[in-house]
VMD Tcl script that draws the C-alpha trace (Angstrom):
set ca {
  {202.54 78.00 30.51}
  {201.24 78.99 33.55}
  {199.39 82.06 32.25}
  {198.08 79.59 30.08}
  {196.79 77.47 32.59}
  {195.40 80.31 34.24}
  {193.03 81.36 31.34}
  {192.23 77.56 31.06}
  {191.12 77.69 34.65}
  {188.79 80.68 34.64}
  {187.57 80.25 31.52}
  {186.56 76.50 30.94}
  {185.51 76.38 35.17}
  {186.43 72.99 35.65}
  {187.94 73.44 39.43}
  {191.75 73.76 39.17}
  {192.83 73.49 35.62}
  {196.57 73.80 36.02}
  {199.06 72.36 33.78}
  {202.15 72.99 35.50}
  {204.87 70.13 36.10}
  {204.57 68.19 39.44}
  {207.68 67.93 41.53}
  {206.28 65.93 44.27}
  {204.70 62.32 44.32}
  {201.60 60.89 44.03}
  {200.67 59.98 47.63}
  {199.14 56.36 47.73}
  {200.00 55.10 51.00}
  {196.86 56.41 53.68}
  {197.43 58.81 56.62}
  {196.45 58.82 59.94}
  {196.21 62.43 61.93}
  {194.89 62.92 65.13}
  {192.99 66.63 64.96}
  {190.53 66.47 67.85}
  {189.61 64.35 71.34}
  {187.56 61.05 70.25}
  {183.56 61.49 70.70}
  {182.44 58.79 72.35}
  {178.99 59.67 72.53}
  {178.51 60.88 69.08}
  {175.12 61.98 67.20}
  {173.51 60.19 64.08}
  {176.64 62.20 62.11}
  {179.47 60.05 62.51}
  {181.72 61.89 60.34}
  {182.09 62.35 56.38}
  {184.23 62.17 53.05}
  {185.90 64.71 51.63}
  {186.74 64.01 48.02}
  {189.95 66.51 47.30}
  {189.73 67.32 43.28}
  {193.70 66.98 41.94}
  {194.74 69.17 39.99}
  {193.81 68.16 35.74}
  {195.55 66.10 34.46}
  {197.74 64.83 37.39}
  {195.27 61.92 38.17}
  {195.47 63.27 41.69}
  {191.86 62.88 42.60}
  {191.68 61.66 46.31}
  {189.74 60.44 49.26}
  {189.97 61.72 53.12}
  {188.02 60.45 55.79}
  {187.18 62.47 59.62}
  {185.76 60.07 62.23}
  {184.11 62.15 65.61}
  {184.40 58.51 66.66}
  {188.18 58.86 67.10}
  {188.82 61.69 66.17}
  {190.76 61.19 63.38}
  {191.40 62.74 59.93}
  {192.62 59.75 57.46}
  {194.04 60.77 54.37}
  {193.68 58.53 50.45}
  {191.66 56.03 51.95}
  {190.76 55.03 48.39}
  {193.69 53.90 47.59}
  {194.09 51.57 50.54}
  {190.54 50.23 50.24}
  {191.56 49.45 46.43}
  {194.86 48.65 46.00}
  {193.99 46.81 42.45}
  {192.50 49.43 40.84}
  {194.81 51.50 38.50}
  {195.28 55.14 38.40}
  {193.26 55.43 41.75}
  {190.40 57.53 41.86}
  {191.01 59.57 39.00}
  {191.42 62.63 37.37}
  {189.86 65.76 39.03}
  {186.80 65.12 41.61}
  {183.86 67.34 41.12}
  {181.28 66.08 43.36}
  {180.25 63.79 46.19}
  {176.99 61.90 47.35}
  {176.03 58.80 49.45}
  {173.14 57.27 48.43}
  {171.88 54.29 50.49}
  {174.63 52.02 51.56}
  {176.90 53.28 48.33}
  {179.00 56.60 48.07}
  {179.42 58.23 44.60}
  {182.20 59.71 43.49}
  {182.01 62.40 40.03}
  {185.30 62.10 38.67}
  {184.85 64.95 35.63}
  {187.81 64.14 33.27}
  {188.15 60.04 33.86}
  {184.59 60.65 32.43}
  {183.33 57.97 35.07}
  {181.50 58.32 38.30}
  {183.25 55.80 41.14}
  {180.85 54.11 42.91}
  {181.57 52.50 46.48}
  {180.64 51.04 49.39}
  {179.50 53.79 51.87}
  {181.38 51.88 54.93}
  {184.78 50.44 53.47}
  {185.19 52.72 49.95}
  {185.72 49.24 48.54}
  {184.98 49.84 44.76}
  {181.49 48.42 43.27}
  {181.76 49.89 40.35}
  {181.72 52.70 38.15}
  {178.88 54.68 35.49}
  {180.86 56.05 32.48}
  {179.60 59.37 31.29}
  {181.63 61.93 29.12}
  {182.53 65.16 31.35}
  {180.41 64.44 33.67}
  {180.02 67.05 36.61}
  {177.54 66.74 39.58}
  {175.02 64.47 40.60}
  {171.72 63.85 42.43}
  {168.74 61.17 43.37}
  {165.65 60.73 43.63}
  {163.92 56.88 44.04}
  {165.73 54.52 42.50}
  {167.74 56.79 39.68}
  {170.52 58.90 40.15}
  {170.85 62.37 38.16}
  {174.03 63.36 36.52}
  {174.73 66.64 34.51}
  {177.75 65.92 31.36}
  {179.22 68.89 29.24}
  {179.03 66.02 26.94}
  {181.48 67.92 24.74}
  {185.64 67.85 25.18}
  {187.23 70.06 27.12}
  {187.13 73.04 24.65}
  {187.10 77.02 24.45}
  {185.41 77.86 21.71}
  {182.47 81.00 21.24}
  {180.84 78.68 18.72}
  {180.89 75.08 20.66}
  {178.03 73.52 19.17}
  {178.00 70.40 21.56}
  {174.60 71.17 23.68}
  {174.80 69.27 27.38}
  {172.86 66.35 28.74}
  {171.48 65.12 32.42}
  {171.61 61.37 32.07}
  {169.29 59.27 34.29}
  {171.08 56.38 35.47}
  {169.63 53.07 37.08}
  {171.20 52.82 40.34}
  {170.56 48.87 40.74}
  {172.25 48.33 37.20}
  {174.69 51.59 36.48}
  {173.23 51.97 33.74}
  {172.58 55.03 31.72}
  {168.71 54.64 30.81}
  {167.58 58.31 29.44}
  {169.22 61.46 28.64}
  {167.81 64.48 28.43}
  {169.58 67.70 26.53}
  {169.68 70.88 28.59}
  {171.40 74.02 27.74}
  {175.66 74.63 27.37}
  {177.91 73.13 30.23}
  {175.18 72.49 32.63}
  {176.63 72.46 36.34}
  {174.72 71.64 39.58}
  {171.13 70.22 39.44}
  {168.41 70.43 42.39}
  {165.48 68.36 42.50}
  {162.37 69.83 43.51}
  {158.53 68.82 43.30}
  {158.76 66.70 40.63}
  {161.10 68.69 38.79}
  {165.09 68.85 37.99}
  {166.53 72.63 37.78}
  {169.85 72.80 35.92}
  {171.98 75.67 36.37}
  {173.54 75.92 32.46}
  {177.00 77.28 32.49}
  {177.60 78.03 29.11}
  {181.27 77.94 30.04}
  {183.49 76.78 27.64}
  {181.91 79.46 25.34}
  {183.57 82.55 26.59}
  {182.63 85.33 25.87}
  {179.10 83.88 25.14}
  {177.72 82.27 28.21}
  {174.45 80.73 28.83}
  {171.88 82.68 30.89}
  {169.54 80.18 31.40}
  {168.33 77.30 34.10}
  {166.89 74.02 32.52}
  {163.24 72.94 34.05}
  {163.02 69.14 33.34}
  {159.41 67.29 33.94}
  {160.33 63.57 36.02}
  {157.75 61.86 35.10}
  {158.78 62.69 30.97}
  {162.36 63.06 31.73}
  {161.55 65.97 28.74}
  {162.94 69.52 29.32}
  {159.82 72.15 29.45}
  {161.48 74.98 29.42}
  {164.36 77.91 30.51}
  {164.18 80.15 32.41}
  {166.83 83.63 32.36}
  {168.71 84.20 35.69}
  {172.00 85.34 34.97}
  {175.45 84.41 33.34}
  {177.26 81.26 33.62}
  {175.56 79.62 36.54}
  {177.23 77.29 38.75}
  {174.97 76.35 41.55}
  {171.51 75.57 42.68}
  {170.11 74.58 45.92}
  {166.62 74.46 47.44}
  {165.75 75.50 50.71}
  {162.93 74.31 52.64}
  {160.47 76.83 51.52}
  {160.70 75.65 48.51}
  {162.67 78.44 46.86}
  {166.11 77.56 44.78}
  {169.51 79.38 45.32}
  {171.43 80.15 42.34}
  {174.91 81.66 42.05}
  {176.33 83.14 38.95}
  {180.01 83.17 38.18}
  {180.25 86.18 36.25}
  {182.61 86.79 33.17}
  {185.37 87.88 35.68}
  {184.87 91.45 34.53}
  {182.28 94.02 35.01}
  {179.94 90.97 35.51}
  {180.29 90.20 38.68}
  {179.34 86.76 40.69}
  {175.81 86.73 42.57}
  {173.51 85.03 44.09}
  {169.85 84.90 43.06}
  {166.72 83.63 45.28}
  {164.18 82.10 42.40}
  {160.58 80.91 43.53}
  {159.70 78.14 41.29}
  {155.87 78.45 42.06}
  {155.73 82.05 40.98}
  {158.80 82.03 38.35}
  {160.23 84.98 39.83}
  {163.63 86.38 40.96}
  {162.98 87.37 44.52}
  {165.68 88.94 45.03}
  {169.46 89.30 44.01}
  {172.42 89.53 46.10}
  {175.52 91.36 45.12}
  {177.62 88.23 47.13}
  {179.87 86.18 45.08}
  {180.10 82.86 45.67}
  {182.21 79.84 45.02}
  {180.59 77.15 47.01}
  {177.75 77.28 49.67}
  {175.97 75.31 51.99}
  {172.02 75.72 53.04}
  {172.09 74.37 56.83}
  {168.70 75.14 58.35}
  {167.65 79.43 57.92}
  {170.94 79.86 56.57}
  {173.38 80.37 53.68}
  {177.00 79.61 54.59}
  {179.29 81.01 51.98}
  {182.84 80.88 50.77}
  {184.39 82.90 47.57}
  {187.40 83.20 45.86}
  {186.21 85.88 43.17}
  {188.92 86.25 39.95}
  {188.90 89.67 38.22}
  {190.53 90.44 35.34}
  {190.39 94.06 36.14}
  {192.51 93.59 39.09}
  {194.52 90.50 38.13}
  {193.87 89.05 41.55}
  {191.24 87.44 43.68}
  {188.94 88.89 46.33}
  {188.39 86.30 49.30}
  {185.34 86.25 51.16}
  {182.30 84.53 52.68}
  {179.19 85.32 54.63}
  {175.91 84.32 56.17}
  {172.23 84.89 54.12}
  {169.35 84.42 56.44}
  {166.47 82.85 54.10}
  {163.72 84.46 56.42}
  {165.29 87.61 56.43}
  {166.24 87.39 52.98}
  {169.62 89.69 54.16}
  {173.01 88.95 54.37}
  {173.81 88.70 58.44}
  {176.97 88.18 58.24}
  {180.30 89.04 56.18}
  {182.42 87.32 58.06}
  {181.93 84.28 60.02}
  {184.71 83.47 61.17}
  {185.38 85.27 63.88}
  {188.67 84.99 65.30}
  {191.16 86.50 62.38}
  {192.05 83.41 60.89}
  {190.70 84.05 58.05}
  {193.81 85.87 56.85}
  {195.70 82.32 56.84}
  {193.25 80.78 54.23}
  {194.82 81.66 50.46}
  {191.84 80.17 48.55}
  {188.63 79.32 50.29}
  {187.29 76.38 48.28}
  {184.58 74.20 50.19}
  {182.65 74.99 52.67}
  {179.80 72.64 54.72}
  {177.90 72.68 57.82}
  {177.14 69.89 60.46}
  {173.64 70.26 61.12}
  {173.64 68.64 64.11}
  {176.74 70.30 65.93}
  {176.56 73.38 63.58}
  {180.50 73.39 62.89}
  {181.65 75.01 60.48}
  {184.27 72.83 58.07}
  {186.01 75.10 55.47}
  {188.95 74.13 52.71}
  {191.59 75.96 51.66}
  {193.14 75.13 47.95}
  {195.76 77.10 48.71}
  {197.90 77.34 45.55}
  {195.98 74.56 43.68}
  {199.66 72.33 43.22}
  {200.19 71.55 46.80}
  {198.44 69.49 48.99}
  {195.22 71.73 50.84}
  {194.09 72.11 53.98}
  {190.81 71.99 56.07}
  {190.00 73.70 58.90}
  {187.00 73.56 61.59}
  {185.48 76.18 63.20}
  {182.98 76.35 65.97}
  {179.57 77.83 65.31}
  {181.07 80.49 66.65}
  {183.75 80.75 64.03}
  {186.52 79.81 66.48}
  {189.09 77.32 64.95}
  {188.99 74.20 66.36}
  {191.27 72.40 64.51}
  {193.29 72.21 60.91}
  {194.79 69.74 58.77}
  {196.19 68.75 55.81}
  {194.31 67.43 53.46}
  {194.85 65.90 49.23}
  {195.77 68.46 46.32}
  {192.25 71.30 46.33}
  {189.95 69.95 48.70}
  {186.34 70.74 47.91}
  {183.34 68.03 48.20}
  {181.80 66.93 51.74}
  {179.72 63.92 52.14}
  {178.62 62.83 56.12}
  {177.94 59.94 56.77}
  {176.18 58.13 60.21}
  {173.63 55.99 61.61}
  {170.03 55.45 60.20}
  {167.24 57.54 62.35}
  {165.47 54.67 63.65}
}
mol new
graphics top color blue
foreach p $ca { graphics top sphere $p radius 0.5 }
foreach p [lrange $ca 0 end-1] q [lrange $ca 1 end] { graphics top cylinder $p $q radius 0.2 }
display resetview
């Protein structure tokens, strides 16, 4: 079974697909943890979410919550915000957003995206779309990418993807449009939505291509080629998008690909893979976990791109050897403000994670422990005036 699972999780990429037996039990009682002095004079970032994923099929999807306020890590705050609300959060969290006064939570395989108060996590409601995986807004709609299909390896899956455009007043599902196989992140950009298609569930055929879709016709105008099974896409202020490849874990490695929209160009390709990044600023703050199935084992990095430079800076940024402690380096974000550096560790994907802040530096701070493979930062904080 577990070599099983293991396949499962490489090949189908939805985070943590593990289908061993749990011992332990669902936590549903919140946490308190001190991890750092109170801030009493804090900036306009007050502190933020991290949604922790659960392993599939465990329903183990959970909520955390870091205050600078108090200092304070507070663990399944869901839970305790909702105590009516059956089977929690969900099963398997793949991304998270606050919009306005709400917080949105993707909850892939519940199909459903959770959708809260920004302040108390009390539950609102929810928008039900099939294998749903990441989401973003723009005016009054929120953007969500679906597999649309079942959770299914198969070289012939015939069931294309979707982004659905969903009326954030009602919850309601309004257009779809069809992209290409197992489309993953999504960046909005002058009038345009960029879907990175995944092709995933189609091993050994993956998709190559990024969806272009017009706003105004919510129509897709065309692909573009970057790479194999692509996984993310962020802009950075020069209006240039960042777009990682996973690779077929073979001679196909992961990379990371600088694409000028104006010009429709590669700019240039880095031989870095990456898991998860975050654009704070001139830089590219990366984390990677990279599976081969040469080697049988995973190759743990991360590093720092400078987008004026267009070179990697950095290979390492942490700085003071505890990097050696993290098994599997799974989120990583940036407080613009302060600069730290918060990264999560998924360690063995069964057991609850960890996350751990580091100065800009890349001197730890603090750590603690988090829910079951910790992944998706939201802050939250005070309206500029």
């Amino acid at each position: 079974m577990k070599h099983i699972s293991l396949i499962i999780i490489l090949f189908t990429l939805i985070p943590a697909m593990l289908c061993s037996c749990r011992e332990e039990n669902i936590i549903y009682t919140q946490e308190t943890t001190p991890v750092t002095d109170p801030t009493e004079n804090f900036s306009q970032i007050e502190g933020f979410y991290l949604l922790n994923e659960g392993n599939m099929g465990s329903n183990k999807s959970t909520l955390d919550r870091f205050d600078y306020s108090s200092g304070a890590y507070i663990r399944n705050i869901y839970s305790e915000a909702n105590p009516g609300v059956p089977k929690e959060l969900g099963d398997v969290g793949n991304d998270l957003k606050i919009y306005g006064s709400r917080l949105y939570a993707v909850i892939n395989c519940s199909n459903k995206i959770e959708v809260m108060d920004a302040t108390t996590t009390k539950r609102i409601g929810q928008i039900e779309i099939p294998n749903c995986r990441h989401i973003q807004f723009h005016d009054r709609y929120a953007y969500i990418t679906s597999y649309a299909g079942p959770v299914q390896i198969r070289p012939d899956y015939e069931q294309k993807g979707y982004v659905a455009k969903v009326d954030t007043a009602t919850l309601q599902v309004v257009e779809r449009c069809i992209v290409g196989f197992q489309p993953d992140e999504l960046a909005i950009l002058n009038g345009k939505i960029y879907v990175a298609n995944s092709g995933g569930y189609m091993v050994p055929n993956y998709e190559n291509t990024i969806s272009i879709i017009d706003m105004a016709t919510f129509t897709e105008e065309k692909r573009v080629e970057i790479d194999i099974n692509l996984q993310r896409v962020r802009p950075d202020r020069k209006g240039r998008l960042w777009i990682s490849s996973r690779g077929d874990y073979y001679n196909n490695q992961s990379r990371l690909f600088c694409y000028n929209p104006r010009t429709d160009i590669i700019e240039k390709t880095f031989d870095v893979p990456v898991s998860q990044m975050d654009i704070v600023g001139d830089s590219i703050y990366i984390v990677s976990s990279a599976w081969s199935y040469e080697t049988m084992e995973n190759t743990i990095t991360n590093a720092i791109i400078d987008i004026n430079l267009m070179e990697k800076v950095s290979d390492n940024f942490i700085k003071d050897g505890t990097e050696k402690e993290i098994k599997i380096p799974y989120g990583v974000k940036v407080n613009p403000l302060t600069k730290e550096i918060f990264v999560t560790d998924a360690g063995n994907y069964v057991n609850p994670g960890w996350l751990i802040c580091y100065s800009p530096e890349g001197i730890r701070k603090w750590k603690v422990r988090t829910g079951d493979i910790p992944a998706h930062f939201a802050f939250f904080g005070r309206k500029e005036p």
